[in-house]
N, C-alpha and C positions, 0 to 999 in steps of 0.2 A: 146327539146333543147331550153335554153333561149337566148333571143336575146346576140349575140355579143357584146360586146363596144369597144370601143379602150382605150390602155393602159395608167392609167396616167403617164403622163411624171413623169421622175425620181424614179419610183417603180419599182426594178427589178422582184420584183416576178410576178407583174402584165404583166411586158414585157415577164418575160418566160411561163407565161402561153401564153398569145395571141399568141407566137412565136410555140407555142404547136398545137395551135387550128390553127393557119391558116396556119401551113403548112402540114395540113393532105393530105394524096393524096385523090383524084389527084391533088392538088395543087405543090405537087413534088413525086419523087416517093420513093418507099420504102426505097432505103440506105440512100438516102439524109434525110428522114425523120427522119429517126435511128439518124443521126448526129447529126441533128438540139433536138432530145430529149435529148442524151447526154451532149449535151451541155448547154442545161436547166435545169439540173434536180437535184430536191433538195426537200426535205422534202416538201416544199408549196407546189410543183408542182404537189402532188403525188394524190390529189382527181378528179384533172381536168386529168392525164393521165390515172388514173381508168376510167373514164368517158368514155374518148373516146376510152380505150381497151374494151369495153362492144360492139365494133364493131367487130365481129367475123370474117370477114371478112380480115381485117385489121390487128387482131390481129393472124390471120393464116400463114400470113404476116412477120411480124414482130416481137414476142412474142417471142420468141425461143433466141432474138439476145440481150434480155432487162434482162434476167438472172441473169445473173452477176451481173451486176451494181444494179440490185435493189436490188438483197437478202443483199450491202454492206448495204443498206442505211434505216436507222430508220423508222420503220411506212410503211411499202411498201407489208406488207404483205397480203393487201385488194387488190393489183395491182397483186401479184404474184400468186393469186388463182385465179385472171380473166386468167390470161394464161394459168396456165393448165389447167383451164375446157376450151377456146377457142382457147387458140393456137392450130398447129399441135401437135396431143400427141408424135409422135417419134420425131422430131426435137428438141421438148421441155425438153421431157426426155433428150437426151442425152446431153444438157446444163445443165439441175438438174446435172445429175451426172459427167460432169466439173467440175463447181461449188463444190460439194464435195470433188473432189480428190482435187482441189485448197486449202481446209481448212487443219489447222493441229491445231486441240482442244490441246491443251498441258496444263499440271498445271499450266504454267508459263502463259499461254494466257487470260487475264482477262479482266475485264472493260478498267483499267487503262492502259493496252496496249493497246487497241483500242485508247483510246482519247490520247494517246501521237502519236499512228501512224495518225492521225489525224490531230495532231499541227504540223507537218513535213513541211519543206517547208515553203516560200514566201506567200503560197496562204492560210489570215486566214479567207479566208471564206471558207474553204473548207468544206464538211458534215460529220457531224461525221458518224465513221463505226457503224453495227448492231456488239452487242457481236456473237461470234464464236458459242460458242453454240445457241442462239439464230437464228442464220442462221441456222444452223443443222438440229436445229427442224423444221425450215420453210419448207425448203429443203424435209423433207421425208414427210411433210403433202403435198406439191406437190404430190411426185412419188405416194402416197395412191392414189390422182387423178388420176393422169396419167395411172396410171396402170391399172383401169377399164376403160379408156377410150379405151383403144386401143385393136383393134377387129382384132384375127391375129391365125392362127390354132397350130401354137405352143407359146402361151404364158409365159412356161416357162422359153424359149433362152430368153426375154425382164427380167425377172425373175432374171436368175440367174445374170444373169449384174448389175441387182439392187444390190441385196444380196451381191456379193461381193465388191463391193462397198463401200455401207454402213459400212458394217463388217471391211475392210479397213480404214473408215475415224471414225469408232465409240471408243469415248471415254468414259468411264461409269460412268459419273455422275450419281446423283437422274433422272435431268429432263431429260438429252438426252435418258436414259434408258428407261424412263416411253414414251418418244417419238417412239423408236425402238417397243416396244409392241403395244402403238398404228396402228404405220403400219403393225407389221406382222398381226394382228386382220383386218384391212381393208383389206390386199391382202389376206387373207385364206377367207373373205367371213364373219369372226364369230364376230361380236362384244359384247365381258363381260362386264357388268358393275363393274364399280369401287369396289374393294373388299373391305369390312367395318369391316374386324374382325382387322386389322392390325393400328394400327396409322400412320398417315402419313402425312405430309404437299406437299408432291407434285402434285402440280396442273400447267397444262401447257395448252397453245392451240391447240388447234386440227384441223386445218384448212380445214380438205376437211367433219368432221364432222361439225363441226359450219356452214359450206358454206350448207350445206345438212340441216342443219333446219332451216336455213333461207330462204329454197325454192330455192338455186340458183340452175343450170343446169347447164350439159354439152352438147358442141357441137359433134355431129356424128365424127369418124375416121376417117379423107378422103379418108386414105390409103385402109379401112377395104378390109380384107378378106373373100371371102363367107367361109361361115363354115355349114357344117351339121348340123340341129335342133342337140340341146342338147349337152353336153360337151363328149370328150373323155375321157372314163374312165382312161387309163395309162395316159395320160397328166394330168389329175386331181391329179394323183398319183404323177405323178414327180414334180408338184407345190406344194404340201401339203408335200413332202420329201426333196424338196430344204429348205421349211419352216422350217422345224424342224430341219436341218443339220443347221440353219443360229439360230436358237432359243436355240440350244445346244451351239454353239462356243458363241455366247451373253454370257452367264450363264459363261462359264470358266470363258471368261475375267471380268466378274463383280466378280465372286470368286478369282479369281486370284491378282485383285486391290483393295478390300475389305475384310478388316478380318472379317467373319462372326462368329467366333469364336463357330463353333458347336461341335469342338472336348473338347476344355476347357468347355464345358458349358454341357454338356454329364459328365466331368469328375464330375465337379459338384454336377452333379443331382444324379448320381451313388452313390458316396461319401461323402452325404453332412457332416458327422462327422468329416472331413477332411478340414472342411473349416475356415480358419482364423479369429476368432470371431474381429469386428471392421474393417475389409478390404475388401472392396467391390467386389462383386465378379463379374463375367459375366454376370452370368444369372440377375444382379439388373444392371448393366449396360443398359443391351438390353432392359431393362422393362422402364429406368428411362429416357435415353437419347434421344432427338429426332433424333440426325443424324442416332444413331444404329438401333434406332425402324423403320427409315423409310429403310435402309437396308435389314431389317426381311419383313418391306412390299414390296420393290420391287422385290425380289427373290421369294415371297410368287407369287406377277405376272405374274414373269416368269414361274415358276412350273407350275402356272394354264396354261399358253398359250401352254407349251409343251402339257400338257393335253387335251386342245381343241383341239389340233393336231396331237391327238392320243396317245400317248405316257400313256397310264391308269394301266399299268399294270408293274412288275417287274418279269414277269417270265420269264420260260428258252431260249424264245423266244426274248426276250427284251434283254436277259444278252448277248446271242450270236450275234445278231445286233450291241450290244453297245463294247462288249470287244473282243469280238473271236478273229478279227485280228490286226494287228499291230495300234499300236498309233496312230489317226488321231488327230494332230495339229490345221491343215486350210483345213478341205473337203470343204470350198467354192471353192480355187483355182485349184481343181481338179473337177469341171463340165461341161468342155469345151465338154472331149470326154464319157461325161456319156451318156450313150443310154436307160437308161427307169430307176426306183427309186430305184434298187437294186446297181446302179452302185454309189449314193451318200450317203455317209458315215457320219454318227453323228460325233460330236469331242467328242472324249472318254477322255475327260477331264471334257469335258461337263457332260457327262453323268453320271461321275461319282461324280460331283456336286450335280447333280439329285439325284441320290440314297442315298447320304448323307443328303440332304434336306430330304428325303419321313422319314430315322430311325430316324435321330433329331426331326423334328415336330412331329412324331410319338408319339414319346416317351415325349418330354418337352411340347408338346403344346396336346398332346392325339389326335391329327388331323388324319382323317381316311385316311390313305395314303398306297399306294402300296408298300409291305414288299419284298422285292430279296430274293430269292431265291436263297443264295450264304451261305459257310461257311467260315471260317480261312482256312481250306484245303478243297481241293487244290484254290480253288476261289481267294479270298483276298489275298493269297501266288502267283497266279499267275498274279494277276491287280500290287503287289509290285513289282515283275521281271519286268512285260512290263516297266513301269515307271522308276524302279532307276537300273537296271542292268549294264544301260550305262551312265557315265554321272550323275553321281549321284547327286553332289553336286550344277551342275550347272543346272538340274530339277528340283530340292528343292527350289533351290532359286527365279527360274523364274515363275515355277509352283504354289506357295507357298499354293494357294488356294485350286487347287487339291491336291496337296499330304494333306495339311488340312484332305481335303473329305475322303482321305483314312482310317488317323486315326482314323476319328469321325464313319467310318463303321466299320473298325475293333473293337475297343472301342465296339460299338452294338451285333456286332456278338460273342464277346465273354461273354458279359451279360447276353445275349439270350440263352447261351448254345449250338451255333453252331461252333462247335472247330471242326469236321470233317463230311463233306456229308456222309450219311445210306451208309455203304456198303464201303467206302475207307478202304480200311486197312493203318497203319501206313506207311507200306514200299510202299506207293504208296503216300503220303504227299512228298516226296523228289520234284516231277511232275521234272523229269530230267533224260535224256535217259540214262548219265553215271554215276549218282548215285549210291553209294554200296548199301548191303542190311541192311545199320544202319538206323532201324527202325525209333529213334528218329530225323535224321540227319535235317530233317525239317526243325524242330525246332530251329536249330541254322542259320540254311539261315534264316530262318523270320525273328529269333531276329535282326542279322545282317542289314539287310535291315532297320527294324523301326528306330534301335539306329541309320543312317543314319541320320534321318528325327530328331532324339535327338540332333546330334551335326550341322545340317548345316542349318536349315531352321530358318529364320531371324525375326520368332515369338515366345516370349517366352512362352506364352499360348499355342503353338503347341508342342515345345520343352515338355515341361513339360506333355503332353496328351499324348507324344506318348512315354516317358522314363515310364507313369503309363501303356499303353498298351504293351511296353517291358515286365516290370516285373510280368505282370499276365498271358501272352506268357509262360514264365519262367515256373512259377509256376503249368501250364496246363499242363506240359510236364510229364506224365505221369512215364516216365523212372528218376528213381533218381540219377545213373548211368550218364544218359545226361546231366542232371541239373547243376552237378557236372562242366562236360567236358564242357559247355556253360560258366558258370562262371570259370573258369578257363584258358580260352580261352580269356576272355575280361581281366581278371586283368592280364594277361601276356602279351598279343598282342597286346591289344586299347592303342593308343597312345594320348586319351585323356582323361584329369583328373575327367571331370565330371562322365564322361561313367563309370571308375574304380571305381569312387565313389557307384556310382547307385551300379556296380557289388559287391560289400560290403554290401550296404544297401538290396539286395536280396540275398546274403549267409544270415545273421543274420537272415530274416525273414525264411527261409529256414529249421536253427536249430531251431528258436521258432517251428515253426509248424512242425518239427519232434517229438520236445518234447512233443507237446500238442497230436501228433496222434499216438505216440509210434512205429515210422516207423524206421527203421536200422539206414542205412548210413550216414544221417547227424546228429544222435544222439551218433555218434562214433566221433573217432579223425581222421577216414582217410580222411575227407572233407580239417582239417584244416593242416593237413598232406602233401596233396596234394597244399595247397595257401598259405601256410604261407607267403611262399618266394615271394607271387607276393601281399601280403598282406602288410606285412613288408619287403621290400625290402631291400637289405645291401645298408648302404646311409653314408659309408665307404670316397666316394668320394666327399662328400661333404668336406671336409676339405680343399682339396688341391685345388677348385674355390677358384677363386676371388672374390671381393666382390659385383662388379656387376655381372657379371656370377650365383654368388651364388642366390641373390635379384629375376635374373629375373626367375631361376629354382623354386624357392619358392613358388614366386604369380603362378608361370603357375601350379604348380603341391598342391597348397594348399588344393583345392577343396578333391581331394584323400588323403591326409595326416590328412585332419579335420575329416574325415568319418574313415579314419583307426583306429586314435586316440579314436572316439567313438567307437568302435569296441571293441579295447581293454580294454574301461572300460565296455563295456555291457558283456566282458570275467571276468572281473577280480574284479570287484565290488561286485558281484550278487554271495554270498559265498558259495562255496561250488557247486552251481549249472551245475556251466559247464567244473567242473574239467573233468567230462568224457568224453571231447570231444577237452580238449588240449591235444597237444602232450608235451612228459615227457620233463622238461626244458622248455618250451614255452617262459617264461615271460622272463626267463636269455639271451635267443638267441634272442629274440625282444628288451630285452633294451640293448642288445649291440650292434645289427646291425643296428636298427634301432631308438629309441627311442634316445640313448645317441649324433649320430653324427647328429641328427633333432636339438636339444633343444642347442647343441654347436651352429650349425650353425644362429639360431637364435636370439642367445646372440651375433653374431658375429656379426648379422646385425643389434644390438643394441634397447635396449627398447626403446629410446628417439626418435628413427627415425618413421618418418609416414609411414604408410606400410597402404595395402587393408585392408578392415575388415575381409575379411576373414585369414588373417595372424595372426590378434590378436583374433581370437578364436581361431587358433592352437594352440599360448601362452598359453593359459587358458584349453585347453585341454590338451595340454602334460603337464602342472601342474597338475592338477586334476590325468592323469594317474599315475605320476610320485607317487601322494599318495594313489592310490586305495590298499586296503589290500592285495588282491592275489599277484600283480605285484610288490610291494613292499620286499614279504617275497623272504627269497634266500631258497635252496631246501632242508633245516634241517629243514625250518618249512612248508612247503607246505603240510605236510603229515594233520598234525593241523588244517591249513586251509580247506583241503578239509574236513575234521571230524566235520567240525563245521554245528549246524543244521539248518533246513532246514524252522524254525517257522520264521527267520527275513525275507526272501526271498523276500517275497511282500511287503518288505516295502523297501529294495535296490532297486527292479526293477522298486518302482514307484520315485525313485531318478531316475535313469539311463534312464527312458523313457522322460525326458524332451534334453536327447540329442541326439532323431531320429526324 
């Protein structure tokens, strides 16, 4: 220790140091000493109260009461890793996790708040605060300390307090994330190094690693418990199972607050002829940007740390852990009355983040990753019940990240050729006790379920993933018969435009590829027999709205009127081709029920007025129909029309394919 001086007059820092040093105890005692720190304490001060916190003694003491106030204050994080390698570890702990529940990381909580709650008040010398997050992190590279410090025969009751905790004040930044892994690695015992396949700029402190290669130490538990040589095997179990229940709910909520976009990016890779030459797509996204790429590397983090903690495998062992029973939200708040590691539950939200990570990397990055052992049925059909059965819209939206996950497995599963488990039969796909014996009926619960995730979930790269995994649902469906009653079901009953849309754009695809495999029923007229009326709807009533009324039925329902419109020229263009499969009169009953009171009301709501764009390609589509040569002819020449041959064909259909 070097010699003493006395403070120069008029230097406050000098005064609050000496006021530090000479009133250590025994010079007063412990509370009063707390006061007199408080009352000094400020950025300068914080080498000379390191100094004398290296008193272990002292700071057994005292250390537990100084929490708070330091983790506020800039640079104190050399002061706050002498306390928890020398404070009491329990007393200290449960200050760490004060402190925690005291924080609330919000988007809105930034630098610039800090330094305005800072200017508050009369007092402008006050210090400014540490960022939110920047505490955060401080905070768990404590409890990494604290946690091996303290010598107690059930370590995982200190355990789970932590975990929920955390999980409670954790928001999913880069760094706070990249902090969460760092501890769950120090409490399980395993530390990864930094993974290098990934790009990534986050780089954060580590505090009870950096203390650790600087040589510092910790002081003995006072409290310690004698314990038998060697660890208890079930205790070991139930801290490596708290870990992994606390490393599952991480992963929702970083899937959940971050679009990883695996299901768009699947769609992609699946389809690349499908992809918008000049519009950037996902997959260059995730390749090009840093915020995305460091995304793909923290999740790639967390996969691995599930992994260090066992989680290696996707079989039917894993699937039944993870989904078998009901939805688990927060199994951290349910470990009060857990009695050994069977009683603590993964968040099967989580978990099913997990699985969706192992088929995406799988597949886009080739990474040798654990495959599930699930199909479309009953599997995937039964993960889409637990999830949107109840509640559908407001699981979509809260969830967004999982049901994401769901898409991006189903999307895989049906790639993969896993459309039913060896051995299901069809009439067992229903997986519902009061299901009839329609073989197909499945099939229309799934679809229903996905287009869920079509019309509510508030990303449109998911929207669109899962309207592509509807219609190939669709088209799997082995009964043509079904096919049929699923589309027909959506263009009568869905009471939204887009969805009707979609259900248009897979009838057509439906009669091409009847045409092309020479299969019955939608090579006949009783498909269109069966939808005309919800295809072309009598829109009779359009006249007698008003003219806002009329307006605002137009825009909500254009989406279905622009697709129907193409419909009828991909009927009616293409000569001769699809006479056998309109019903007699077709073109006469559509443009009078439907075609004639569309294109009034239109003209009603005037060319010159500004309408959606998609308004003004109805315009341009019911013109277009209005001159296509089938729908034009009245029925003394249709006979003509269909008689006409069959050599221009391909050069109408590569006109009419630029409007699907």
């Amino acid at each position: 220790m070097t010699d003493e001086k006395p403070a120069p007059a008029g230097d406050p820092v000098a005064t609050a140091i000496a006021a530090i040093r000479d009133a250590r105890p025994p010079a007063t005692d412990p509370l009063t000493y707390l006061m007199i720190i408080e009352a000094n304490l400020s950025i300068d001060v914080l080498p000379t109260l390191d100094e004398i916190l290296h008193d272990a003694e002292l700071t057994q003491q005292i250390g537990w009461d100084l929490v708070y106030n330091l983790v506020n204050l800039p640079g104190s994080e050399a002061c706050l890793e002498t306390i928890a390698r020398l404070g009491n570890p329990r007393e200290v702990i449960l200050k760490v996790l004060e402190a925690l529940e005291l924080l609330h990381i919000g988007s809105d909580d930034n630098d610039n708040d800090n330094a305005s709650e800072a200017g508050e008040g009369d007092d402008k010398t006050r210090a400014p605060r540490t960022p939110k997050e920047k505490q955060f992190i401080t905070l768990l590279g404590m409890l990494a300390i604290l946690h091996k410090r303290i010598k107690t025969r059930f370590p995982s009751r200190f355990l789970a307090q932590t975990l929920r905790t955390v999980y409670n004040t954790y928001r999913p930044s880069q760094e706070v994330t990249a902090a969460v892994i760092h501890l769950v690695h120090s409490l399980s015992g395993r530390r990864r190094p930094a993974l290098p396949s990934r790009k990534s700029s986050v780089n954060i402190a580590n505090l009870e690693q950096d203390g650790d290669d600087r040589g510092r130490t910790n002081a003995p538990d006072p409290e310690a418990e004698d314990k038998d040589d060697g660890e208890d095997a079930a205790e070991l179990a139930m801290q490596n199972k708290l870990l992994l229940s606390f490393a599952t709910c991480v992963l929702e909520t970083y899937a959940n607050t971050h679009e990883m976009g695996w299901a768009a990016r699947l769609v992609e890779f699946y389809a690349p002829e499908k992809l918008v030459p000049g519009r950037k797509t996902m997959m260059a996204a995730f390749r090009e940007e840093q915020e995305l790429l460091e995304r793909d590397a923290i999740v790639g983090q967390l996969v691995a740390l599930i992994r260090d903690l066992g989680i290696d495998s996707a079989d039917e062992k894993f699937l039944s852990v993870a989904f078998g029973g009901p939805v688990a939200s927060d199994p951290l708040s349910k470990t009060d009355d857990a009695k050994g590691p069977d009683d603590v539950a993964l968040s099967t939200g989580g978990c099913v983040s997990l699985v969706a990570y192992w088929v995406f990397s799988e597949t886009v990055f080739d990474a040798d990753q654990p495959l599930p052992q699930m199909h479309i049925f009953p599997d995937h059909h039964l993960l889409l019940q637990k999830f949107l059965d109840e509640d559908a819209e407001d699981r979509i939206r809260e969830s967004s990240g999982t049901i994401e996950s769901l898409v991006a497995i189903g999307l895989w599963l049906l790639h993969s050729d896993r459309l039913s488990s060896p051995g299901t039969t069809l009439a067992a796909k229903s997986s519902s006790a009061d299901d009839d014996d329609d073989t197909t009926s499945g099939f229309m619960r799934y679809l229903h379920l996905v287009t869920l995730i079509a019309v509510f979930h508030p990303r449109l790269h998911v929207r669109n993933a899962s309207i592509s995994l509807a219609g190939r649902i669709l088209h799997a469906d082995p009964s043509e018969e079904d096919r049929l009653r699923i589309l027909y079901d959506l263009l009568e009953n869905c009471v939204f435009s887009s969805l009707k849309a979609c259900a248009i754009t897979w009838l057509r695809d439906e009669i091409l590829a009847s045409d092309a495999a020479g299969t019955e029923l939608f090579a006949s007229q009783h498909p269109l027999e069966e939808v005309q009326y919800a295809v072309f709807p009598n829109l009779d009533s359009l006249r007698e709205m008003e003219a806002g009324e009329l307006a605002e039925y137009v825009v909500q329902n254009a989406p279905f009127f622009v697709q129907a419109a193409n419909f009828g020229l991909f009927l009616w263009t293409a000569v001769g081709r699809w006479a056998k499969v309109l019903p007699a009169n077709a073109e006469a009953t559509v443009k009078e029920r439907w075609w004639s009171p569309l294109t009034e009301a239109l003209v009603r709501l005037g060319e010159g007025e500004e309408m959606p764009g998609e308004v003004e390609v109805l315009r341009d589509r019911l013109a277009r129909l209005a001159g296509a040569e089938g729908f034009s002819k009245d029925g003394a020449d249709r006979a003509e029309w269909v008689r006409k041959g069959r050599d221009v064909i391909e050069k109408e259909e590569e006109a009419v394919g630029k409007f699907w």
